[in-house]
N, C-alpha and C positions, 0 to 999 in steps of 0.2 A: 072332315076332322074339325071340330071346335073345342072350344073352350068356356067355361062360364065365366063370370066375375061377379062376387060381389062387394057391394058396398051398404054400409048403413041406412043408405038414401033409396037403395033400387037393387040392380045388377042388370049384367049385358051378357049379350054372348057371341060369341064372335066367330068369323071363320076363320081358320088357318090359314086354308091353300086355296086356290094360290096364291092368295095375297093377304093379310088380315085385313078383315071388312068388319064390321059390326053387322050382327043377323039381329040382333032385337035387343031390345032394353025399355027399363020400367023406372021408373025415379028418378033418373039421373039427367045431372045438366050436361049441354054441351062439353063444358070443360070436364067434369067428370068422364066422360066418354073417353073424351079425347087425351086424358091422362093413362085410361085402361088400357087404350086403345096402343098409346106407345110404350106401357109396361109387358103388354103383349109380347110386340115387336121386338122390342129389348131382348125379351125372353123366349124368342120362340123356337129356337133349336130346343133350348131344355124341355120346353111342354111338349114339341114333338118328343123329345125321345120320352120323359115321361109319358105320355099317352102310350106311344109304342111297348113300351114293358110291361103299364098294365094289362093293354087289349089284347096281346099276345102271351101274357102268361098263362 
C-alpha cells in the first residue's frame, strides 16, 4: 500500500506498511520530504481507510 505526494517542486511516494518509508521522489529537498513524510504519518489511518474504500468498492 502506498501513497503519492505531490508538490510544485517534484512528488514522492511513499510506503504505508509497515511503516511509512519514502519509495521514490523527484524534486524535492530533503526538508520537503521530510515535511510529506510526517503529513503522511499524521494521516495515515485516513489514507488507509480512504485507500480501503476505493480498492474495495
Amino acid at each position: 500500500m502506498h501513497v503519492h505526494v505531490s508538490h510544485p517542486d517534484g512528488e514522492a511516494k511513499f510506503w504505508l506498511t509497515p511503516d511509512v518509508e519514502l519509495a521514490t521522489q523527484t524534486g524535492l529537498s530533503p526538508h520537503v520530504v521530510n515535511e510529506a513524510k510526517q503529513l503522511v504519518a499524521d494521516h495515515l489511518q485516513e489514507i488507509i481507510d480512504a485507500w480501503n474504500k476505493h480498492f474495495t468498492s
